[in-house]
DRENDO-1510 file (C-alpha; in Angstrom, 1 decimal, always signed):
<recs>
REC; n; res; u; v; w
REC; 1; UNK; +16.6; -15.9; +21.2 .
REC; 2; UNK; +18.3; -17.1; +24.4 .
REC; 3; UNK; +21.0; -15.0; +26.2 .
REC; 4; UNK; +24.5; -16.9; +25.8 .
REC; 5; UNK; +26.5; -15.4; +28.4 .
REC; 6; UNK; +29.2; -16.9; +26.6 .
REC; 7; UNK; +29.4; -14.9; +23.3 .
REC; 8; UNK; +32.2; -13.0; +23.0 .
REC; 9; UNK; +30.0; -9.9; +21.7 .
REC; 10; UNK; +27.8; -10.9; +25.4 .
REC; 11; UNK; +31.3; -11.1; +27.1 .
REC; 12; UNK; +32.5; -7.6; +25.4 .
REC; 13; UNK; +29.6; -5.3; +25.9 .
REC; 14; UNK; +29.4; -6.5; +29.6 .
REC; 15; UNK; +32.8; -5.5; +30.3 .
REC; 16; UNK; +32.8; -2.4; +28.7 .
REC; 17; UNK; +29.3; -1.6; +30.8 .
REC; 18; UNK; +31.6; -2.7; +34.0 .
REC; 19; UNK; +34.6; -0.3; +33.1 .
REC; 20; UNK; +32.3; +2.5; +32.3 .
REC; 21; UNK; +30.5; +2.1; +35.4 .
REC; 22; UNK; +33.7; +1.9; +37.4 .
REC; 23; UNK; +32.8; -1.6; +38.6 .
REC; 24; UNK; +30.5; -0.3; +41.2 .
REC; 25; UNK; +27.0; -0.8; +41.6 .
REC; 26; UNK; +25.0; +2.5; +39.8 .
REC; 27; UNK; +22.0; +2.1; +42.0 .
REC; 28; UNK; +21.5; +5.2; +44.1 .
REC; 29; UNK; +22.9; +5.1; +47.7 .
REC; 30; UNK; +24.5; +2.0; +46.6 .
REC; 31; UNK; +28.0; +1.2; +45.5 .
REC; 32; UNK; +28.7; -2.2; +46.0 .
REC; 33; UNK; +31.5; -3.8; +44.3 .
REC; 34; UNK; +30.3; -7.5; +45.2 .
REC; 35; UNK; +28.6; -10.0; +42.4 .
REC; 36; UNK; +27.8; -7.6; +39.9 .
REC; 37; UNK; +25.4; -7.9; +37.1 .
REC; 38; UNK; +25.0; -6.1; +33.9 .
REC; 39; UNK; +21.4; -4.9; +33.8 .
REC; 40; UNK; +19.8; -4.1; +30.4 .
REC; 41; UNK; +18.1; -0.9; +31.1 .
REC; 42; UNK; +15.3; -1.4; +28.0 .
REC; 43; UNK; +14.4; -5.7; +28.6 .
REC; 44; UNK; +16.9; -8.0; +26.7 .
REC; 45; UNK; +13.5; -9.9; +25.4 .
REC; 46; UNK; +12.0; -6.5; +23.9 .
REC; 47; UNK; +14.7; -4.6; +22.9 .
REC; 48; UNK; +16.8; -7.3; +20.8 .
REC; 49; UNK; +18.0; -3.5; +18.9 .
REC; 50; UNK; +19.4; -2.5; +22.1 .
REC; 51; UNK; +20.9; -5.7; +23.3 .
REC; 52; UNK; +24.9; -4.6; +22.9 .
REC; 53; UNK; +24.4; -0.8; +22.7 .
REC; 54; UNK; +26.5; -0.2; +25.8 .
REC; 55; UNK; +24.2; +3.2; +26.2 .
REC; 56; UNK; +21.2; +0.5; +27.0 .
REC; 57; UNK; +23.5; -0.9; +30.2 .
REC; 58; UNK; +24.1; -0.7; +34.0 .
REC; 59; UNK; +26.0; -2.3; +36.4 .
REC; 60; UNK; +24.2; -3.4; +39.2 .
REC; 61; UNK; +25.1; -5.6; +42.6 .
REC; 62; UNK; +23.0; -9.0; +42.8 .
REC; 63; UNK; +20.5; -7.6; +45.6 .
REC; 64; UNK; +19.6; -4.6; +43.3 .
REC; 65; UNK; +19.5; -6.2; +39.7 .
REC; 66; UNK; +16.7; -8.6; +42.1 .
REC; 67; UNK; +14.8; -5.2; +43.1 .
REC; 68; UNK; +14.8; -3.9; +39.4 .
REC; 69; UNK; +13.7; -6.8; +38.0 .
REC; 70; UNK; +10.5; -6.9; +37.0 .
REC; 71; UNK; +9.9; -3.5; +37.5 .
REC; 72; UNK; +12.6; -1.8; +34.2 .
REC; 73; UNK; +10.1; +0.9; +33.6 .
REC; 74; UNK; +10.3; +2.4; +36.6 .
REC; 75; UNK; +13.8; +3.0; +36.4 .
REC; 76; UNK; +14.5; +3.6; +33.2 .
REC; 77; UNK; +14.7; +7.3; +33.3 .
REC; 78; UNK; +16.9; +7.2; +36.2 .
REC; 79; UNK; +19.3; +4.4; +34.7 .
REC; 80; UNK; +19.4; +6.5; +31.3 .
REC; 81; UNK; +20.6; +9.8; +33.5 .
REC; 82; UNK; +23.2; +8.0; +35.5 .
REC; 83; UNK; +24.5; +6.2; +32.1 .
REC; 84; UNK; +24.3; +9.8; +30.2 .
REC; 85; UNK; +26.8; +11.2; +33.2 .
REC; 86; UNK; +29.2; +8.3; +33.8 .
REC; 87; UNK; +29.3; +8.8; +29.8 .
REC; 88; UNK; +30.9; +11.9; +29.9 .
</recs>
């Protein structure tokens, strides 16, 4: 299934990953506000479960969503922490 950024369910989680996030970049020693990207902490392609549970989302800048990418299970853990706190 291909990712219609478009959807209003898309359009919805995203925003809600922004405004829990406080529309900052979550990548450590970074807190960018510019071109942010909502970053699907488990891969949109192999998690299709997980693809609007706002728990499986970050925001990230442009630069660092290009650094994670590729790499997911590296940061996974980390990601899952940071979510877990800005959770409450």
């Amino acid at each position: 299934m291909r990712r219609d950024y478009d959807d209003p369910v898309y359009k919805d989680w995203r925003i809600k990953v922004y405004k829990r996030d406080k529309f900052k970049c979550q990548m450590p020693r970074c807190r960018s506000t510019a071109r942010l990207q909502a970053h699907h902490i488990r891969r949109w392609s192999s998690a299709s479960y997980l693809r609007f549970d706002l728990n499986n989302g970050i925001t990230l800048c442009g630069r660092c969503h290009k650094e994670v990418t590729g790499h997911e299970q590296q940061y996974e853990s980390l990601f899952l922490e940071i979510v877990r706190k800005n959770s409450g």
